[in-house]
ZAVEXTI-754214 format. One record per residue: x, y, z of N, C-alpha, C in turn; residue number from 0. Coordinates in Angstrom, 1 decimal. Layout:
<sites>
site n_east = X&n_north = Y&n_up = Z&ca_east = X&ca_north = Y&ca_up = Z&c_east = X&c_north = Y&c_up = Z&seq = NUM
...
</sites>
This chain:
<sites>
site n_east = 0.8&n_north = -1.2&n_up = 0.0&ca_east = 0.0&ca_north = 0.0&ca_up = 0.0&c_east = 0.9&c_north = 1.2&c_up = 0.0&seq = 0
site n_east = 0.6&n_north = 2.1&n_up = -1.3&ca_east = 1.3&ca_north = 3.4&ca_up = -1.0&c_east = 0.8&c_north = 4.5&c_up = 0.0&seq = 1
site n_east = 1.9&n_north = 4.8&n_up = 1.0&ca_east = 1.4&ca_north = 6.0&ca_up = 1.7&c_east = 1.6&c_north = 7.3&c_up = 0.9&seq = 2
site n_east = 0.2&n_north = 8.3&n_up = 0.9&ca_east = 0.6&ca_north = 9.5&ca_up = 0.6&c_east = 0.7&c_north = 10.7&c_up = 1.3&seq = 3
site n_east = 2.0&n_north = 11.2&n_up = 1.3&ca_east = 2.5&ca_north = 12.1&ca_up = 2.7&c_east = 1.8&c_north = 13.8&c_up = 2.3&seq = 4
site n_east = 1.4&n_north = 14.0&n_up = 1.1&ca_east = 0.6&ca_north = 14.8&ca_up = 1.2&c_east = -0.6&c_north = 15.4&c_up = 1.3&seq = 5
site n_east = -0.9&n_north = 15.7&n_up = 2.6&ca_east = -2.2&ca_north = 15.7&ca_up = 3.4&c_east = -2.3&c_north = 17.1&c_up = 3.3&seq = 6
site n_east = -3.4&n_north = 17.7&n_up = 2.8&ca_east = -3.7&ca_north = 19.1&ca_up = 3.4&c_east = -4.8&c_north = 18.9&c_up = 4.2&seq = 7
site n_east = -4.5&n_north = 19.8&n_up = 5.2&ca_east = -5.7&ca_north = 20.4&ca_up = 6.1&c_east = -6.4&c_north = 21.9&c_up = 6.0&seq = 8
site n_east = -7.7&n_north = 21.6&n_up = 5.5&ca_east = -8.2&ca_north = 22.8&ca_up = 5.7&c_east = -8.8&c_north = 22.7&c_up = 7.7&seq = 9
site n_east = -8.2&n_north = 23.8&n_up = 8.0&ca_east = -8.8&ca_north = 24.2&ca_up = 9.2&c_east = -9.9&c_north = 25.0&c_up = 9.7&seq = 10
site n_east = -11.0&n_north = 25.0&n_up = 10.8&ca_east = -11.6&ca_north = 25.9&ca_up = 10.8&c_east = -11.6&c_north = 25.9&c_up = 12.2&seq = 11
site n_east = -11.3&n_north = 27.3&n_up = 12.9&ca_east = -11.8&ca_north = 27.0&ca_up = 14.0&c_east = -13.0&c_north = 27.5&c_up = 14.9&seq = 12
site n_east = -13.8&n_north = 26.9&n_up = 15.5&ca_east = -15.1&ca_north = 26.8&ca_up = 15.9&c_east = -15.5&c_north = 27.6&c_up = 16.6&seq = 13
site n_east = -15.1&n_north = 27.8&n_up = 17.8&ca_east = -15.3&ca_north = 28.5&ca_up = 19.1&c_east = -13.4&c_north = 28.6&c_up = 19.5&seq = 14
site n_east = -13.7&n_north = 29.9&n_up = 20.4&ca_east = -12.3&ca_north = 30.1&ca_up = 21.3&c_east = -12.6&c_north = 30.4&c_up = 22.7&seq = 15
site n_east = -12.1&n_north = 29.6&n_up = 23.8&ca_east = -12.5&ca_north = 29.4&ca_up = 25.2&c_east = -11.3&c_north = 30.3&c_up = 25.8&seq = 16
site n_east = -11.2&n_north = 31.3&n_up = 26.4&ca_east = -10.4&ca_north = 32.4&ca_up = 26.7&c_east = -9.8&c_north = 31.7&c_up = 28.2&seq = 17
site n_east = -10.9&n_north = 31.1&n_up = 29.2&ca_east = -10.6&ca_north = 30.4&ca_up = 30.1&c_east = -10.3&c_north = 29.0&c_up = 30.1&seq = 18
site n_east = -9.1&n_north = 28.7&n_up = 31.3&ca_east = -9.0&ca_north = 26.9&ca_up = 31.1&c_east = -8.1&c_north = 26.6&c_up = 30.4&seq = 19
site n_east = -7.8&n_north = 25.3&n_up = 30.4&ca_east = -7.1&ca_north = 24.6&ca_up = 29.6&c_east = -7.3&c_north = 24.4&c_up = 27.7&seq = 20
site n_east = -8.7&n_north = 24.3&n_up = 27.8&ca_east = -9.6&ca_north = 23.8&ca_up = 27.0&c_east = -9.1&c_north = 25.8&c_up = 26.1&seq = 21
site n_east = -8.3&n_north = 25.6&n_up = 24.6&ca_east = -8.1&ca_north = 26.9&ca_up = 24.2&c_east = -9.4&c_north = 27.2&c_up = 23.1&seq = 22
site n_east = -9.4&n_north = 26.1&n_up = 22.3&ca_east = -10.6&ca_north = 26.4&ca_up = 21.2&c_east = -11.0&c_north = 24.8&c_up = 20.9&seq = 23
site n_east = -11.8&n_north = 24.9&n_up = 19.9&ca_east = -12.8&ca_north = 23.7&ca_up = 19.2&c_east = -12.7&c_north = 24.0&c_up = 17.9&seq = 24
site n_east = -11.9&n_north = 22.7&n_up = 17.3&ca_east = -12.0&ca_north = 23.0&ca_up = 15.7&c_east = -12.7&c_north = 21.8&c_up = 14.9&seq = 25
site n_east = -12.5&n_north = 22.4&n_up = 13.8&ca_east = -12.9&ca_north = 21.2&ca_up = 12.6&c_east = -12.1&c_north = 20.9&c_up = 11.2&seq = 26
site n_east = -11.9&n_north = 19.9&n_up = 10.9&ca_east = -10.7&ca_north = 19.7&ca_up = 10.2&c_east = -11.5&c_north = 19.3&c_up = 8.5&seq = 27
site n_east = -11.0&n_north = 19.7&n_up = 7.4&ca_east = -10.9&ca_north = 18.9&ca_up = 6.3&c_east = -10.0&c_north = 18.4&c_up = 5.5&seq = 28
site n_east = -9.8&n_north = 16.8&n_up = 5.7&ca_east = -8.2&ca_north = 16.3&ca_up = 4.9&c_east = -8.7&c_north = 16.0&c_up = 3.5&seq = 29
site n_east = -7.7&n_north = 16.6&n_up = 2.9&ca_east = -7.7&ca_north = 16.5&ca_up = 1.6&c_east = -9.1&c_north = 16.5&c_up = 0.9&seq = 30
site n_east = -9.9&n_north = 17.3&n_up = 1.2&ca_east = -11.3&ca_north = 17.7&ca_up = 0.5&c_east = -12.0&c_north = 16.5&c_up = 0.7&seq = 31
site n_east = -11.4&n_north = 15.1&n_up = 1.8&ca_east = -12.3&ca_north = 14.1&ca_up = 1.3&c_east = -12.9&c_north = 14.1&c_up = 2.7&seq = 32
site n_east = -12.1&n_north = 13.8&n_up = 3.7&ca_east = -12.5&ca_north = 13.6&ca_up = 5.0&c_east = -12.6&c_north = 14.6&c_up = 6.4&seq = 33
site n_east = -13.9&n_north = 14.6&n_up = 6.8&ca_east = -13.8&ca_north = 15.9&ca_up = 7.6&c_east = -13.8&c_north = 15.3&c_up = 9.4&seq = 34
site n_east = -13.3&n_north = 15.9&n_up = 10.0&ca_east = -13.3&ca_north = 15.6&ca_up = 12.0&c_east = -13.8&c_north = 16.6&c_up = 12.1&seq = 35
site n_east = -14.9&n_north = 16.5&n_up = 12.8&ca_east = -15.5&ca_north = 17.8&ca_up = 14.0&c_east = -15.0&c_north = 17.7&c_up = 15.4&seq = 36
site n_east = -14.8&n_north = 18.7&n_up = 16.4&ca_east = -14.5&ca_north = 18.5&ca_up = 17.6&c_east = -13.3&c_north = 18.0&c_up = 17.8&seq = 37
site n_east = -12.3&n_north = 18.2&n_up = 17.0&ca_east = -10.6&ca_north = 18.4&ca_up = 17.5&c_east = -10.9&c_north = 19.0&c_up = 18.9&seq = 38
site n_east = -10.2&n_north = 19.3&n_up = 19.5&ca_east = -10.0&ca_north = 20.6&ca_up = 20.5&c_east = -8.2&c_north = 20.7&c_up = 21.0&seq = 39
site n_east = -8.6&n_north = 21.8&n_up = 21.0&ca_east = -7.0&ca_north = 22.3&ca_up = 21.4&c_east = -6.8&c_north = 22.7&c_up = 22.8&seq = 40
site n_east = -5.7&n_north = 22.1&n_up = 23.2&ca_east = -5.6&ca_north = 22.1&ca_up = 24.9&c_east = -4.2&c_north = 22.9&c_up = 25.4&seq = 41
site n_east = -4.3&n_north = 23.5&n_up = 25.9&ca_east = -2.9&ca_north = 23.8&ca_up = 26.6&c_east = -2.3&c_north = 23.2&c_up = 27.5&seq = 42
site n_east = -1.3&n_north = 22.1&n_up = 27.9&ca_east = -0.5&ca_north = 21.8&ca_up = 28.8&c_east = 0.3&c_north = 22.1&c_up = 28.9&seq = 43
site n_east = 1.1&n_north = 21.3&n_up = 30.2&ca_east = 2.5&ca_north = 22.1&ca_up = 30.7&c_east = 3.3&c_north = 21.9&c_up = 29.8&seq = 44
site n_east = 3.6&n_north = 21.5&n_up = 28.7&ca_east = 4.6&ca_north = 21.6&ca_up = 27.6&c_east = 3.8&c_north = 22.4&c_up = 26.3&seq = 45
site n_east = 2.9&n_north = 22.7&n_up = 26.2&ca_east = 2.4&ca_north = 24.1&ca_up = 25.5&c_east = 0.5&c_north = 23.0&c_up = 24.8&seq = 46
site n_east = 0.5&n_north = 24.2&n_up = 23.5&ca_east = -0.5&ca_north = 23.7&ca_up = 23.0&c_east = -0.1&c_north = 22.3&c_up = 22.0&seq = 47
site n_east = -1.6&n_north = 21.6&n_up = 22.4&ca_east = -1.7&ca_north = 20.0&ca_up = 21.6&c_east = -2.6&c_north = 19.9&c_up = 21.1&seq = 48
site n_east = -3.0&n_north = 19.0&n_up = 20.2&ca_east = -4.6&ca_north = 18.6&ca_up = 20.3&c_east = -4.8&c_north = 17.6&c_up = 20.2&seq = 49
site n_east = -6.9&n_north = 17.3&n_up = 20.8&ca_east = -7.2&ca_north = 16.0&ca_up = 21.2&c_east = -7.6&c_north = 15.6&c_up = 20.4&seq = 50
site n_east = -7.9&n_north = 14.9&n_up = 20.0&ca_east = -9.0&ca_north = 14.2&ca_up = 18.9&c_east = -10.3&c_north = 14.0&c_up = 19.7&seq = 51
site n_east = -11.3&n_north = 14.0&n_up = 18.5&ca_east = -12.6&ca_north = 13.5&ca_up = 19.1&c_east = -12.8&c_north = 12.1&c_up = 20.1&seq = 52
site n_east = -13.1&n_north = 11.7&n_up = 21.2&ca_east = -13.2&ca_north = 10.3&ca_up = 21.6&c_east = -14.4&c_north = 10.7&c_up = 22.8&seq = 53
site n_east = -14.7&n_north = 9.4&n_up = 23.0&ca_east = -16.0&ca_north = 8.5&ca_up = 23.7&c_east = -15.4&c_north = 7.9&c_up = 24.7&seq = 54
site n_east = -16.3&n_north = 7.5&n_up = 25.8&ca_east = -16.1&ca_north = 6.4&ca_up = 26.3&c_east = -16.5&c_north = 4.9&c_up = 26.3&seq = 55
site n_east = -15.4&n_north = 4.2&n_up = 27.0&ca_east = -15.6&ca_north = 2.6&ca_up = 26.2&c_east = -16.2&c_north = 2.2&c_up = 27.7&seq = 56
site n_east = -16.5&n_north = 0.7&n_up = 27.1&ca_east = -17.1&ca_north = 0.0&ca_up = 28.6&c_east = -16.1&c_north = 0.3&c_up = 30.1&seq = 57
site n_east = -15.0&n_north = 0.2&n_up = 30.0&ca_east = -14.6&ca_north = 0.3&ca_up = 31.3&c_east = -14.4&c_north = 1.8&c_up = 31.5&seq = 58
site n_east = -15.0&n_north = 3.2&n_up = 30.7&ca_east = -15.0&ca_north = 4.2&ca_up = 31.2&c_east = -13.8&c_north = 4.8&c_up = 31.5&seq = 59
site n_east = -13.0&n_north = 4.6&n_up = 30.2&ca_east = -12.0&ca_north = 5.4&ca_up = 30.1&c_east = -12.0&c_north = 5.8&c_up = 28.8&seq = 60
site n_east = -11.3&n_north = 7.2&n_up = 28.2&ca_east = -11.8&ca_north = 7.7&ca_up = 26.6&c_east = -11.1&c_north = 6.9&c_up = 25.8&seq = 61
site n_east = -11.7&n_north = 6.7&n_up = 24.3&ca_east = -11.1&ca_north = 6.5&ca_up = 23.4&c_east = -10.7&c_north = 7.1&c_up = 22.7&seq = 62
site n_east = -9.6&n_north = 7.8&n_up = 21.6&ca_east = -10.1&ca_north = 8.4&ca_up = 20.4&c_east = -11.0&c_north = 7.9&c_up = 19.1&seq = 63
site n_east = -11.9&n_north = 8.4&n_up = 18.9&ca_east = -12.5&ca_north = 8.0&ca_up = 17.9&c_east = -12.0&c_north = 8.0&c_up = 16.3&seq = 64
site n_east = -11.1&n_north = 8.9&n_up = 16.2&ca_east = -10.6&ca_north = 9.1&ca_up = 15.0&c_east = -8.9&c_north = 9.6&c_up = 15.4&seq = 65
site n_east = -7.9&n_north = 9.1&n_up = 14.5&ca_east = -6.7&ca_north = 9.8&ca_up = 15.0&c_east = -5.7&c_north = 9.4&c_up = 13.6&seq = 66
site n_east = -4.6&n_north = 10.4&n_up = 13.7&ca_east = -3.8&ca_north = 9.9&ca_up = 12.8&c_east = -2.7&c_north = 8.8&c_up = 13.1&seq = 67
site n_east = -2.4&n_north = 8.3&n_up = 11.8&ca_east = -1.8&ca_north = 6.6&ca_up = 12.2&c_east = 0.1&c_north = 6.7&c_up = 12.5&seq = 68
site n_east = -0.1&n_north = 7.4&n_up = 11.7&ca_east = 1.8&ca_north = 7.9&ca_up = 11.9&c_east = 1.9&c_north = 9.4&c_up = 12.8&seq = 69
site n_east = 3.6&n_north = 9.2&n_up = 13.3&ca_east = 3.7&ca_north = 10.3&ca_up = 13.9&c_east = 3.8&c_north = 11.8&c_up = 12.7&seq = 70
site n_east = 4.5&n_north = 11.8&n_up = 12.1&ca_east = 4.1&ca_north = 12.6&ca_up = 10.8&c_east = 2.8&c_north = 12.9&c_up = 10.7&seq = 71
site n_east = 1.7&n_north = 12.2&n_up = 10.2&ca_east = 0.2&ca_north = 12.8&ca_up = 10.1&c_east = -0.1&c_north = 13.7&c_up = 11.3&seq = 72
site n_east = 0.1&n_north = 12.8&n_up = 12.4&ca_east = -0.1&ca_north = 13.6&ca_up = 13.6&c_east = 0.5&c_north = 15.1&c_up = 14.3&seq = 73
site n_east = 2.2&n_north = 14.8&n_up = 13.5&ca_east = 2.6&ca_north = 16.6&ca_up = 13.4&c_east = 1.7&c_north = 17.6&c_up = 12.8&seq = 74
site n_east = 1.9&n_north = 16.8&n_up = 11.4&ca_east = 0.9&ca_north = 18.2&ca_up = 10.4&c_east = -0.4&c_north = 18.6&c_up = 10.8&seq = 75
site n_east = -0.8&n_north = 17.4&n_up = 11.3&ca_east = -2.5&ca_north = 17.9&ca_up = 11.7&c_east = -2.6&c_north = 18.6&c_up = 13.1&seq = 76
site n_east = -1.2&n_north = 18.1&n_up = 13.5&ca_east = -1.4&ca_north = 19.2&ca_up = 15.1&c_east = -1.1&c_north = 21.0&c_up = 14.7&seq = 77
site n_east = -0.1&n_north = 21.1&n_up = 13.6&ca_east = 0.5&ca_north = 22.1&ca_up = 13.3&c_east = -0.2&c_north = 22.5&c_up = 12.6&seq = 78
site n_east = -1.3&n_north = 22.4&n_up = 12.0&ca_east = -2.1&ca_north = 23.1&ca_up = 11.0&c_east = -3.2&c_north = 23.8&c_up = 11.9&seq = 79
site n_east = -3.5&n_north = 22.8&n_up = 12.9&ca_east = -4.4&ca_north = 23.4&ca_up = 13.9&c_east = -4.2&c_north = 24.4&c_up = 15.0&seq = 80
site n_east = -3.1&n_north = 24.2&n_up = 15.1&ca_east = -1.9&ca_north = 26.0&ca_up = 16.0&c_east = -2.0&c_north = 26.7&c_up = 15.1&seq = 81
site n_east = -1.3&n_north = 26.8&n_up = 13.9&ca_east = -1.3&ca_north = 27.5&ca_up = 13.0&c_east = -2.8&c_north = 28.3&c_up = 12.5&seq = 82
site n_east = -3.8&n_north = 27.6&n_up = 12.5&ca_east = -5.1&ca_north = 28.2&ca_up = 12.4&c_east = -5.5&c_north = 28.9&c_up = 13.6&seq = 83
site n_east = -5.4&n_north = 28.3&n_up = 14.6&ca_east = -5.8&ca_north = 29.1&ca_up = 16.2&c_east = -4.7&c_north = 30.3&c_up = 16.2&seq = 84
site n_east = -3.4&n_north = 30.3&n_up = 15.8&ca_east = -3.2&ca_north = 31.6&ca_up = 15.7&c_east = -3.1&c_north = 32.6&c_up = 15.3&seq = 85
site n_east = -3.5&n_north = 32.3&n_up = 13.8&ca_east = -4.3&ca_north = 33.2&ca_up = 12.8&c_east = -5.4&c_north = 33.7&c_up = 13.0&seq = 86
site n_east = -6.3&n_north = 32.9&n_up = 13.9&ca_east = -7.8&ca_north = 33.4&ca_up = 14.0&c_east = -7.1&c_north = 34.4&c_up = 15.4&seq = 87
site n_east = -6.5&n_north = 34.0&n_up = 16.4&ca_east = -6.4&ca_north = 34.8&ca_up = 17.2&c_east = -5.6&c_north = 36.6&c_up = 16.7&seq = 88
site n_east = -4.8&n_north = 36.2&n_up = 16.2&ca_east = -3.7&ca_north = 37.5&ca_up = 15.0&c_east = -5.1&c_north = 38.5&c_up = 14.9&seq = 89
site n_east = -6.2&n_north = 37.5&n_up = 14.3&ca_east = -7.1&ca_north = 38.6&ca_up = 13.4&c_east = -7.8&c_north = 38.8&c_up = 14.5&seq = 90
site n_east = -8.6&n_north = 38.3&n_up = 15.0&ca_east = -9.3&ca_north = 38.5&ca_up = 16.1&c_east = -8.5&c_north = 39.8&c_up = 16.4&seq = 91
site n_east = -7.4&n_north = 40.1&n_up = 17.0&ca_east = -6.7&ca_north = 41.2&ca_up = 17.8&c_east = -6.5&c_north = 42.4&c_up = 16.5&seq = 92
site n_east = -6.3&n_north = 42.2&n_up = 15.5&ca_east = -6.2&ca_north = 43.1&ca_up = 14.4&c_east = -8.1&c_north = 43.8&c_up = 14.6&seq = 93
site n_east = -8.9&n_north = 43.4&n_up = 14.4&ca_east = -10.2&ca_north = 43.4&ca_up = 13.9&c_east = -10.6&c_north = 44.0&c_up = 15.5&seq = 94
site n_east = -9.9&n_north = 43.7&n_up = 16.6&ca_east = -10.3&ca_north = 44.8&ca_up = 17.6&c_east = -9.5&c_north = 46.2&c_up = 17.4&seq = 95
site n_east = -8.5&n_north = 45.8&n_up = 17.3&ca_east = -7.8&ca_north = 47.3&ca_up = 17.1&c_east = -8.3&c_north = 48.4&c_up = 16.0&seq = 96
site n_east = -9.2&n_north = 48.1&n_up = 14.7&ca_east = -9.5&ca_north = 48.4&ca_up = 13.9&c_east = -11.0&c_north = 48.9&c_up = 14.4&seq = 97
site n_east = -11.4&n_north = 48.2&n_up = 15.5&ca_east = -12.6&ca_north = 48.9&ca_up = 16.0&c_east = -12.2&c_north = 49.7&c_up = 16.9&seq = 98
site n_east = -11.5&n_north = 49.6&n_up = 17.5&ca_east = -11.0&ca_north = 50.7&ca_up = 18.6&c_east = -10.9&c_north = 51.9&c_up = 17.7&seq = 99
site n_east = -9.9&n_north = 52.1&n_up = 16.7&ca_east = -9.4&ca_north = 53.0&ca_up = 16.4&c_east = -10.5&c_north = 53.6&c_up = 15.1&seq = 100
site n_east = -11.7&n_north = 53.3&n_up = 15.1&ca_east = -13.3&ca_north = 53.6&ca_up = 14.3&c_east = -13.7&c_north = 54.3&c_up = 15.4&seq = 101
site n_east = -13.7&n_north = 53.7&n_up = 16.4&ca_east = -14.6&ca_north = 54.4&ca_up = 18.0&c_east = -13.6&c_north = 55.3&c_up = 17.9&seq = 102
site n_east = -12.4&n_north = 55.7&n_up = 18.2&ca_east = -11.5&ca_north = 56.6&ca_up = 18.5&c_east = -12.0&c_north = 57.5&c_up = 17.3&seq = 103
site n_east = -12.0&n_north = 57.5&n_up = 16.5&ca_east = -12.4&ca_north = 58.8&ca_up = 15.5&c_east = -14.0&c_north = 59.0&c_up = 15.2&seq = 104
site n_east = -15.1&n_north = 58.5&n_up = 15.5&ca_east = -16.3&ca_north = 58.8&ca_up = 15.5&c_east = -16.3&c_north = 59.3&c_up = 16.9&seq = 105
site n_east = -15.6&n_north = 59.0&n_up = 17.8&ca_east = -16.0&ca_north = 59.5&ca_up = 19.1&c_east = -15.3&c_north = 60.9&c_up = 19.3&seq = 106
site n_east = -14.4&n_north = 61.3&n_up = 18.1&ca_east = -13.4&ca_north = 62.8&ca_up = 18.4&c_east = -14.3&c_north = 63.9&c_up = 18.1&seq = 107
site n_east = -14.1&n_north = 64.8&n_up = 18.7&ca_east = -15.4&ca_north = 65.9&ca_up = 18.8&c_east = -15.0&c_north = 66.6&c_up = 17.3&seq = 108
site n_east = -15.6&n_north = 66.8&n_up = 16.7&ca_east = -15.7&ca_north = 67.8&ca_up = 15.3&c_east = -15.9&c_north = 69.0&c_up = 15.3&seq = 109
site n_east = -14.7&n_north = 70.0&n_up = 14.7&ca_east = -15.0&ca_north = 71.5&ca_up = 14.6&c_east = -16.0&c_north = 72.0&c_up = 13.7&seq = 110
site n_east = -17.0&n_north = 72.5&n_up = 13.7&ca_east = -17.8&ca_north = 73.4&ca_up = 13.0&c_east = -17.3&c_north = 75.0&c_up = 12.9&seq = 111
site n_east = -17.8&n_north = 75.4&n_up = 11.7&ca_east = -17.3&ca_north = 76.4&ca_up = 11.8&c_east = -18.2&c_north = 77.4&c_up = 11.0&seq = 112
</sites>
């Protein structure tokens, strides 16, 4: 069986949890064919990771439901998913600043004359 090492991920991310461990909720699309809902991205003591979707099994402990099979798959798809959480965060902070500085000039008092 040939492996093919070219995976794209389109990323999206869902929600961003400002509190906790728990940083956002994403959703993934590989290669336009296969999609994962409910990634989530966690912060631990060695920085951000992400979970995969999982359940619990009979003895009540989680499973992953879906995951990648090599450690390679599992880099790019962790790195695609940082890489999107920090871009959504970038803009996020751009797109405030951009309203600040709207408020700051609709709020400046205007000379008439």
């Amino acid at each position: 069986m040939k492996e093919n090492n070219a995976l794209h991920y389109d990323v999206k991310i869902g929600s961003i949890k400002p509190e906790g461990a728990l940083k956002a909720i994403a959703s993934v699309n590989i290669n336009g064919a296969f999609a994962v809902r409910g990634i989530r991205l966690i912060e631990g003591s060695k920085g951000l990771f992400v979970a995969m979707p999982s359940q619990k099994n009979q003895k009540g402990e989680y499973q992953d439901i879906c995951f990648p099979i090599t450690a390679d798959a599992r880099k790019a798809l962790q790195n695609a998913v940082i890489e999107e959480y920090n871009q959504f965060l970038t803009q996020g902070q751009k797109q405030k600043e951009e309203q600040s500085v709207d408020q700051e000039q609709n709020s400046a008092p205007t000379m008439t004359m």
